[in-house]
Structures are given as structure tokens and as C-alpha cells.
C-alpha positions as CSV (number, residue, x, y, z in Angstrom):
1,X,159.5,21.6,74.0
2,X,161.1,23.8,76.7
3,X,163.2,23.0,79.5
4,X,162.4,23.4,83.3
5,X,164.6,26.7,83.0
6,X,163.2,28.1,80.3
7,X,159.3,27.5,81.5
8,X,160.7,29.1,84.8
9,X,162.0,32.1,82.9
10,X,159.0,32.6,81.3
11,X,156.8,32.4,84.1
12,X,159.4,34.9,86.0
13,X,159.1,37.5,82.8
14,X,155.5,37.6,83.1
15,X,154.8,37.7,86.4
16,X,157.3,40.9,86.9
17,X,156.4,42.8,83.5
18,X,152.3,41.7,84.5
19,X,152.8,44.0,87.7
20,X,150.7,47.3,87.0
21,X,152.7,50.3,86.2
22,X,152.7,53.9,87.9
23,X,150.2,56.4,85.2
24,X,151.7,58.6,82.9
25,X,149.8,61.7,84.5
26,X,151.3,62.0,88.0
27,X,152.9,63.9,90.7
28,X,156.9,62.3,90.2
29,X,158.8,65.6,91.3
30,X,159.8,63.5,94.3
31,X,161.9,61.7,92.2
32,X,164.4,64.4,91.2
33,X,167.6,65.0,92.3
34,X,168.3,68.7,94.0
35,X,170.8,69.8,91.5
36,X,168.4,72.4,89.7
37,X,165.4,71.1,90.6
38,X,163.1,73.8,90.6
39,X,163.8,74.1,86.9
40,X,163.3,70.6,86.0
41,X,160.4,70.6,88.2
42,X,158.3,73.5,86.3
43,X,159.7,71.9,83.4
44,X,157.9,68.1,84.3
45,X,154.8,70.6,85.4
46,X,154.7,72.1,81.9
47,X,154.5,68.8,80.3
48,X,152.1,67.0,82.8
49,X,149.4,70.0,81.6
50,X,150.5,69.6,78.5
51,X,149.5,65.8,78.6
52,X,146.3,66.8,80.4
53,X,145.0,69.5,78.3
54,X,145.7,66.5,75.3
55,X,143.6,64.2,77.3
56,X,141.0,66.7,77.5
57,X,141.3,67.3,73.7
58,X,140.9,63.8,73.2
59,X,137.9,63.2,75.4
60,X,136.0,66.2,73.5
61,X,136.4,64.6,70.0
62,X,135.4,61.5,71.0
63,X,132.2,63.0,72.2
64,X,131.6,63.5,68.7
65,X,133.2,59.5,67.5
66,X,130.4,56.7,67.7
67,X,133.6,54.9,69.1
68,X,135.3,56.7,71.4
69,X,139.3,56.5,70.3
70,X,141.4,56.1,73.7
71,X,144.6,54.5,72.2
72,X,146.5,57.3,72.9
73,X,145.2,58.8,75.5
74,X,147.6,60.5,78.2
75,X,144.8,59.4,81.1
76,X,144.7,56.0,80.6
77,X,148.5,55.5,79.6
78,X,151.1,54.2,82.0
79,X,154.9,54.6,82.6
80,X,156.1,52.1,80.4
81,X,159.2,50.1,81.8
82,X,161.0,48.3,79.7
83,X,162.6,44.8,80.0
């Protein structure tokens, strides 16, 4: 049996890890710092295309599945944030 602190810890971890996260497919260039950002920016472009022309991959072959495979699909992923 846990103790009061250890429910409470519990309760804390899932409340703040429960929280919904920001998508993996998103606009986050806000986020950089100036020091060459215009490179790192067309470099975060390149790979949010990248991630949506995968997402469009995956949706066409799952028009063929008679389950539709979404596990790793860039669309419906999230940042993950890890605790």
C-alpha cells in the first residue's frame, strides 16, 4: 500500500503528462533563436513537408488496407515531452 505522498505524486504525474501535447506537424519557427535562423528555419520547413508528404503516403495506402494503419502517422502524432 502507498503512502499519502506517494498517491499524491502519482496523481501529480498524471495529471501534468495527461495534458494534450502541441502536433508534430506545425508552424514552431517562432521558437528559434536569431542566431542563423533563416537556415534553421528552411531547414524545420524541409522536414515539416517531408513529414506531410509521409502523411500523405500513408493515407493513400491505407485506402487500399481493410484497416487503415495510422500508428505512425506524422498527422496524428504529437510532440512528445518526456518526464
Amino acid at each position: 500500500m502507498s503512502d499519502v505522498q506517494a498517491t499524491v505524486q502519482v496523481l501529480n504525474l498524471c495529471a501534468l503528462t495527461g495534458l494534450e501535447q502541441p502536433p508534430l506537424i506545425g508552424d514552431y519557427t517562432h521558437l528559434f533563436l536569431e542566431l542563423n535562423k533563416e537556415r534553421v528555419t528552411a531547414v524545420f520547413k524541409r522536414y515539416q513537408q517531408a513529414l506531410t508528404q509521409l502523411s500523405a503516403d500513408i493515407e493513400k495506402r491505407n485506402e487500399r488496407r481493410e484497416q487503415p494503419f495510422q500508428t505512425f502517422n506524422p498527422s496524428l502524432l504529437n510532440v512528445s515531452v518526456s518526464t
